[in-house]
C-alpha positions as CSV (number, residue, x, y, z in Angstrom):
1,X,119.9,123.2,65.7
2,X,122.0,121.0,67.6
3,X,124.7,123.7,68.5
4,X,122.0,125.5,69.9
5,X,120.8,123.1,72.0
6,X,124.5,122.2,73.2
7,X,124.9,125.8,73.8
8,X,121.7,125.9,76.1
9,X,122.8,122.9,77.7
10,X,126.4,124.5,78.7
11,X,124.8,127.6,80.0
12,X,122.4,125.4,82.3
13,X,125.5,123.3,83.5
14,X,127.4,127.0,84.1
15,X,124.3,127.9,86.3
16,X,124.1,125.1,88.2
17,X,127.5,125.2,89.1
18,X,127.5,129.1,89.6
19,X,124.6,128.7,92.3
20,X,125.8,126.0,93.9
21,X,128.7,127.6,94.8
22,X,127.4,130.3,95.8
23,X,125.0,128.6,98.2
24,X,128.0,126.6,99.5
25,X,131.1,128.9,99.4
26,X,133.2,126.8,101.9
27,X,132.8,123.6,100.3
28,X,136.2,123.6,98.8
29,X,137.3,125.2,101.4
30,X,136.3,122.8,103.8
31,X,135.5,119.4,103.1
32,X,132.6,117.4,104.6
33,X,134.1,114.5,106.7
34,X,132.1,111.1,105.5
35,X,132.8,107.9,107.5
36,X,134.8,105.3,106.3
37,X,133.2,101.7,106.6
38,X,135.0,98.7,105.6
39,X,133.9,95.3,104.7
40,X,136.3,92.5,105.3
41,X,135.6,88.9,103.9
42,X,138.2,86.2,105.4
43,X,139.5,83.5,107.7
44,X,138.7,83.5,111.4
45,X,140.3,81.3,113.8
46,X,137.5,82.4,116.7
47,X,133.9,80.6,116.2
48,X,132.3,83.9,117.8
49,X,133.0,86.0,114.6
50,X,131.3,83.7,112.7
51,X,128.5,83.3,114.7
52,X,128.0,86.9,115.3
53,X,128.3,87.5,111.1
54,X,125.8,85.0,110.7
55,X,123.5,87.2,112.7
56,X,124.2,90.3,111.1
57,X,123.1,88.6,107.8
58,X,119.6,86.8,109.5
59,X,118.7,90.1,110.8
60,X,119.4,91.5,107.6
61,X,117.5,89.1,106.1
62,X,114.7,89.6,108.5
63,X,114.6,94.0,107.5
64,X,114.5,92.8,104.2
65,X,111.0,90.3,104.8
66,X,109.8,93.1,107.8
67,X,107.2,94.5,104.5
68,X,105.4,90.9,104.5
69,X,105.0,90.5,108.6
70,X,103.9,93.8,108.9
71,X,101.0,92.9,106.1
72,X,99.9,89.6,106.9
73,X,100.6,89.7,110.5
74,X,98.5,93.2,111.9
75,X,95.3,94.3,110.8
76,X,96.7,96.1,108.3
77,X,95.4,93.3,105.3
78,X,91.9,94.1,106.7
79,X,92.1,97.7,106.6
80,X,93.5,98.2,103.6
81,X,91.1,95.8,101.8
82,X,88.4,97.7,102.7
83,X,89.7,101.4,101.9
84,X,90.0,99.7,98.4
85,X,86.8,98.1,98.5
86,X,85.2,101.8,99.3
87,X,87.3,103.6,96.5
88,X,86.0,101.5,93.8
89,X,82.0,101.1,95.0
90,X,82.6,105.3,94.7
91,X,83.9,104.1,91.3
92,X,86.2,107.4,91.7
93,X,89.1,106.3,90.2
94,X,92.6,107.1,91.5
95,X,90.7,109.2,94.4
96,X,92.3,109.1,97.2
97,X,95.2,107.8,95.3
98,X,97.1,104.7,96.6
99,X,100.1,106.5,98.9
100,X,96.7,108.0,100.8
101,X,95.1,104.6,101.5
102,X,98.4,102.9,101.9
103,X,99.0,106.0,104.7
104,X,95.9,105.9,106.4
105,X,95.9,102.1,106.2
106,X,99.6,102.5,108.1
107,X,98.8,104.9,110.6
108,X,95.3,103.0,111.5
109,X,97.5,99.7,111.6
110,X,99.8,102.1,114.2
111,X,97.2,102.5,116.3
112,X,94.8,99.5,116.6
113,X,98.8,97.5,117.2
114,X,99.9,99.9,119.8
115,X,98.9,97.7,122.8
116,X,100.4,94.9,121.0
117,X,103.4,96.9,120.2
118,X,104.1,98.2,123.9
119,X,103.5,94.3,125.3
120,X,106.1,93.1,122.9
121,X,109.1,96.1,124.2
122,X,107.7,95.5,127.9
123,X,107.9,91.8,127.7
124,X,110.5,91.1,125.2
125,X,112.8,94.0,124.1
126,X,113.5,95.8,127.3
127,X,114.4,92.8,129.1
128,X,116.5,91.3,126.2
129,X,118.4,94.5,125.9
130,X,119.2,94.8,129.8
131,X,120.6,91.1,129.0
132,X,118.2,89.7,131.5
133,X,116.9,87.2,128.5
134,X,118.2,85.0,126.1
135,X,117.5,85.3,122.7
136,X,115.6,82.8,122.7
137,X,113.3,83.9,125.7
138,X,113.2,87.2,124.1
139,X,112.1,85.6,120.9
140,X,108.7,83.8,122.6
141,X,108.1,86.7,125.2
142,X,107.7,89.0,122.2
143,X,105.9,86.4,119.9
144,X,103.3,85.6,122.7
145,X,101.1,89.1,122.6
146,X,101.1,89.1,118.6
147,X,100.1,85.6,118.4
148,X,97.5,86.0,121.0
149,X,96.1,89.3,118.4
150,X,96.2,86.8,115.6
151,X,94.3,84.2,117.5
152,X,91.3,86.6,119.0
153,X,91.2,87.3,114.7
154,X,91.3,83.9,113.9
155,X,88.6,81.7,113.4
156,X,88.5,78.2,114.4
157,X,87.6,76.5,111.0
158,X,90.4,78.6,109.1
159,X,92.9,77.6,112.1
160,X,91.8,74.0,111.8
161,X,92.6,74.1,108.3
162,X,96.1,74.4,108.2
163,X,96.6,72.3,111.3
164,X,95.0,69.4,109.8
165,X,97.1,70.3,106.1
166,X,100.4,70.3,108.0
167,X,100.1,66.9,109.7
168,X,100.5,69.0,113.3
169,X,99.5,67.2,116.5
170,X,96.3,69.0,117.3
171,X,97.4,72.0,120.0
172,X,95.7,71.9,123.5
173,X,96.3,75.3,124.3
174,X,97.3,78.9,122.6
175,X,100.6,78.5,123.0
176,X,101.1,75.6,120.8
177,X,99.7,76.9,118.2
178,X,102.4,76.8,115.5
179,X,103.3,80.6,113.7
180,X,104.1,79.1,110.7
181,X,100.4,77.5,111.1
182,X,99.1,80.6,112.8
183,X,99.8,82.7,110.1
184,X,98.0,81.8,107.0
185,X,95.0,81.3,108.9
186,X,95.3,84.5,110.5
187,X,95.5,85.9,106.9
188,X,92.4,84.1,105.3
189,X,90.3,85.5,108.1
190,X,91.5,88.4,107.5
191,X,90.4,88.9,103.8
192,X,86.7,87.1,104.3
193,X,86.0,90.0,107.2
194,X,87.2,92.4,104.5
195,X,85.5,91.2,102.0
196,X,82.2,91.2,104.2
197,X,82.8,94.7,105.3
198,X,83.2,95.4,101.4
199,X,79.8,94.2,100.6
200,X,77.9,96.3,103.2
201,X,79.7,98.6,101.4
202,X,79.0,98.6,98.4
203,X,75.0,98.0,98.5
204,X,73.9,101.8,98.9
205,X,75.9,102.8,96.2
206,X,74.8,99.8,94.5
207,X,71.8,101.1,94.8
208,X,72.1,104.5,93.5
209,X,73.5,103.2,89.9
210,X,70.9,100.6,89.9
211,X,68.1,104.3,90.4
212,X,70.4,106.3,88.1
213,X,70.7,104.2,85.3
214,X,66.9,102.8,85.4
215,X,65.8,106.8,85.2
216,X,68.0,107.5,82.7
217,X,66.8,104.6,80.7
218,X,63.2,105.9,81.7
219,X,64.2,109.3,80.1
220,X,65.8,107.8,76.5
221,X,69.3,108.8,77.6
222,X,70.7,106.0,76.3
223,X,73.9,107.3,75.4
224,X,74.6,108.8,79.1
225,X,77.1,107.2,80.9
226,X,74.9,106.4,84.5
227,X,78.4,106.7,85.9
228,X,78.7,110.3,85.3
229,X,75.7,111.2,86.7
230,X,75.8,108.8,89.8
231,X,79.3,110.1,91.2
232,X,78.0,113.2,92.5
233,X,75.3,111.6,94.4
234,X,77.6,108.9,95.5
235,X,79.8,111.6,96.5
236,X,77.4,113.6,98.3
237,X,75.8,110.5,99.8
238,X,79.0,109.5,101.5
239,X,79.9,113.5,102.4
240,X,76.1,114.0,104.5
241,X,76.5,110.6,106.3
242,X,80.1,111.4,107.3
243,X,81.6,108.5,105.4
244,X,85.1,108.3,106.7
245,X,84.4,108.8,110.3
246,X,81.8,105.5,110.0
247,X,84.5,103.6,107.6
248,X,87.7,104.3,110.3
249,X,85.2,103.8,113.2
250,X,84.0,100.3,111.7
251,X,87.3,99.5,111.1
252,X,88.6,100.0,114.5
253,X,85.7,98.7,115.9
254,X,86.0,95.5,114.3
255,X,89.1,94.8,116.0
């Protein structure tokens, strides 16, 4: 038994091999070129290698933690939150599975941060790159139109919260509003409008387990799952009134 399966396994590696190069006769013929990239660790004498090393590895550091800003920082917590919310009150399972919420939730956060998005190039990036700005300068220009999107978000007793928590004089204007301040309560706000829009969500279909399972109960079908015979109408519910267009619309709407 096992000869025969090390026999199959030899013919399959001959295939392979067989097809491959015959899809890619010049291969030996012609090696692909790859680039050659060196890393060098050692001594420097000049204090503007170090410096601009150390800025390789922050903005390294900063791709690596771009995932986090781009979820607690856009609307993208809100939206997402919600597109969960309405998958379980249709109690459908895995349908749509995650990578379509995640998607939609991405391409919605796209759009409702493209104003936001085009501010922060016109006011920060484009000038930085035509060396007109500092790093610095580039760094509050482009931080002032996302934190004003956070603050329009915000609300005042959240925001108050963590001002009063981290021992912060108390800001007199927008602009000295903290981020590191800024951006939990930007986050808290986030999750009790999602959770709100969840609610409205889930009453109707509420509502049609609470009818399905009090008629089946009527009826003596006790040992009917309501769940199974509500999904359909859920389903169909959510189809007639257009379901997705009112979700997105809300969604957008709410920013």
């Amino acid at each position: 038994m096992t000869s025969k399966r090390l026999s199959k396994t030899v013919i399959i590696i001959l295939i392979v091999v067989v097809v491959v190069g015959w899809f890619v006769p010049e291969a030996g013929a012609q090696p692909i070129t790859v680039p050659d990239i060196n890393l060098d660790v050692g001594q420097s004498d000049e204090p503007e290698q170090v410096v601009g090393t150390l800025q390789i590895l922050f903005l390294l550091t900063i791709l690596t933690l771009a995932p986090a800003f781009l979820v607690m920082m856009t609307s993208f917590t809100r939206i997402v939150v919600v597109l969960s919310f309405l998958r379980n009150a249709l109690a459908t399972q895995q349908t749509p599975p995650n990578q379509v919420l995640i998607g939609l939730a991405l391409f919605l956060t796209f759009f409702t941060m493209a104003p936001i998005f085009q501010d922060i190039k016109t006011e920060a990036i484009d000038p930085y790159l035509a060396q007109q700005i500092t790093q610095e300068e580039a760094f509050e220009a482009g931080s002032a139109p996302l934190k004003d999107f956070m603050l329009r978000q915000t609300r005042e007793k959240d925001l108050a919260l963590f001002v009063r928590m981290s021992d912060t004089p108390r800001p007199q204007t927008e602009a000295d509003v903290p981020m590191h301040v800024l951006i939990p309560a930007f986050a808290i706000s986030e999750l009790r409008v999602a959770f709100e829009m969840g609610f409205l969500i889930y009453v109707p279909f509420l509502i049609i387990d609470m009818v399905v399972a009090s008629t089946l109960m009527s009826m003596g079908m006790f040992m009917v799952p309501p769940i199974m015979i509500s999904l359909p109408f859920k389903i169909l519910l959510f189809v007639m009134v257009d379901g997705w267009h009112l979700i997105v619309k809300s969604l957008l709407e709410s920013f």
